[in-house]
Phi, psi and omega in degrees: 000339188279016169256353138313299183296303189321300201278289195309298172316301169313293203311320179293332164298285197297347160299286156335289186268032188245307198302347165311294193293314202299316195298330186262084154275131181098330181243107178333309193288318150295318175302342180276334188267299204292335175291291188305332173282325137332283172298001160268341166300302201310329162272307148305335151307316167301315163321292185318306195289342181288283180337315182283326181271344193217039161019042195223140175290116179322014166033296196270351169219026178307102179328007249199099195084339200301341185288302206289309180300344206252280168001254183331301178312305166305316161291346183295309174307315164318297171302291173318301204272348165280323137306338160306309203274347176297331177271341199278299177309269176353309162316344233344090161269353190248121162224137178287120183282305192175182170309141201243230181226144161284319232255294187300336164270023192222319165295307212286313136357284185301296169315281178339308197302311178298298182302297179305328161327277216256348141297012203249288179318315198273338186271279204259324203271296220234299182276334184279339194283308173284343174282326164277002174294313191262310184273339190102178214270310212275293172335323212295299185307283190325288170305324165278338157294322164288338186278337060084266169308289169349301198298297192280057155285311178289339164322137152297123203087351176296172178200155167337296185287322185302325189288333173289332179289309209290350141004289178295290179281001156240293176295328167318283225293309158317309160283350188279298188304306199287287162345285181310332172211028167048019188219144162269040202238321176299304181271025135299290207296279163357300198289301267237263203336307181285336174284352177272301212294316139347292177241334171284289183315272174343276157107076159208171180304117167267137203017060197046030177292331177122162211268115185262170214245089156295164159346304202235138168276124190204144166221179151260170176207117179136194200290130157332310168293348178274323177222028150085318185090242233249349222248326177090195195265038178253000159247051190267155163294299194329304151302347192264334184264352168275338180295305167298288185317310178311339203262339160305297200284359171251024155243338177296301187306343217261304196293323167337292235258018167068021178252040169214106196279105176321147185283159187290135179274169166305129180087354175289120235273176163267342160299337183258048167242144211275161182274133174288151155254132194268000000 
């Protein structure tokens, strides 16, 4: 039952602060305080609800690093999706217009923060994390990575193959950063970088979600496998394939570094899952 109480608890938050977020939709400023005030709920809830159900100290979301690890995700995140629009652009399929609005990327901060927060918690803090305790590393990712995708399915504009890149590429990626480093605070920071830098930088669509408005007025063009279409470029080859480098080197570092956990055999106890070192 506790990965019930667990989804339900994160889920009540991002619930709350997502109809929160609908309502002030159009004010930069709100939109900037109620997404960080969602994402300042969303952890201590998790604590709280991990701590009551798995009699343990929280580790993975422990205040202890969380700056420097969130810090480090985010440039990982930057970076990746600023080689994406850089092949897009190469091509030229990516064109700048102007200047976009500062006030709506500033807002767009907030929302990002919420949304990367409590999908992290709720995808990786809770599912891929109970899932690999019993199945091992490679299930936990394969399965919470398609279920991942699944979800943006309910997007606008989604489609199959975008829900299969984001899949590849986000949920592989995302869980591979949790796995390499036993902390959410690195794929919270990864999630948060790369969807700002999508649309508060960029200014292009995220995961067919609607067209958002950044730093720079910009649009795409050209072939679909190229620049994602309607879905935006998180359904790009490009992205499934920058996406792909990450999540090998942070599964390559998760095997340095003794983290990638076998399946459990039957009948075998949770003590007798070898202990990780975070």
């Amino acid at each position: 039952m506790r990965v019930v109480w667990q989804l339900l608890a994160v889920a009540a938050v991002s619930f709350v602060g997502g109809q929160a977020l609908t309502a002030v939709d159009g004010n930069w400023f709100l939109t900037l305080v109620v997404g960080l005030l969602t994402a300042a709920a969303a952890v201590p809830v998790y604590r709280w609800v991990v701590r009551r159900t798995e009699h343990r100290p929280v580790t993975e979301a422990g205040r202890e690093g969380a700056r420097p690890a969130f810090a480090r995700g985010a440039l990982v995140g930057v970076a990746a999706f600023t080689g994406v629009i850089v092949n897009i652009a190469f091509l030229g399929d990516y064109t700048v217009h102007g200047m976009g609005s500062v006030a709506s990327a500033v807002g767009l901060v907030g929302f990002m923060a919420a949304a990367a927060v409590t999908e992290e918690l709720l995808f990786r803090g809770v599912l891929l994390r109970i899932v690999e305790e019993r199945f091992g590393t490679w299930i936990a990712l394969t399965s919470t990575g398609a279920l991942f995708g699944m979800m943006h399915l309910l997007n606008e504009h989604a489609t199959v193959w975008g829900a299969l890149a984001i899949a590849i590429e986000a949920g592989g990626m995302l869980g591979a950063a949790y796995v390499a480093t036993r902390t959410l605070w690195l794929p919270i920071g990864l999630h948060f970088g790369w969807n700002f830098a999508e649309s508060g930088l960029f200014g292009t669509e995220v995961s067919g979600s609607g067209s958002q408005h950044g730093l720079l007025d910009a649009t795409t063009s050209g072939a679909q496998l190229v620049t994602g279409g309607e879905f935006g470029p998180e359904a790009s080859i490009y992205s499934v394939l920058l996406g792909v480098l990450v999540t090998v080197a942070f599964l390559r570092l998760a095997r340095r570094r003794g983290h990638l956990m076998p399946r459990r055999r039957p009948g075998a106890t949770a003590d007798a899952v070898v202990t990780l070192p975070r």
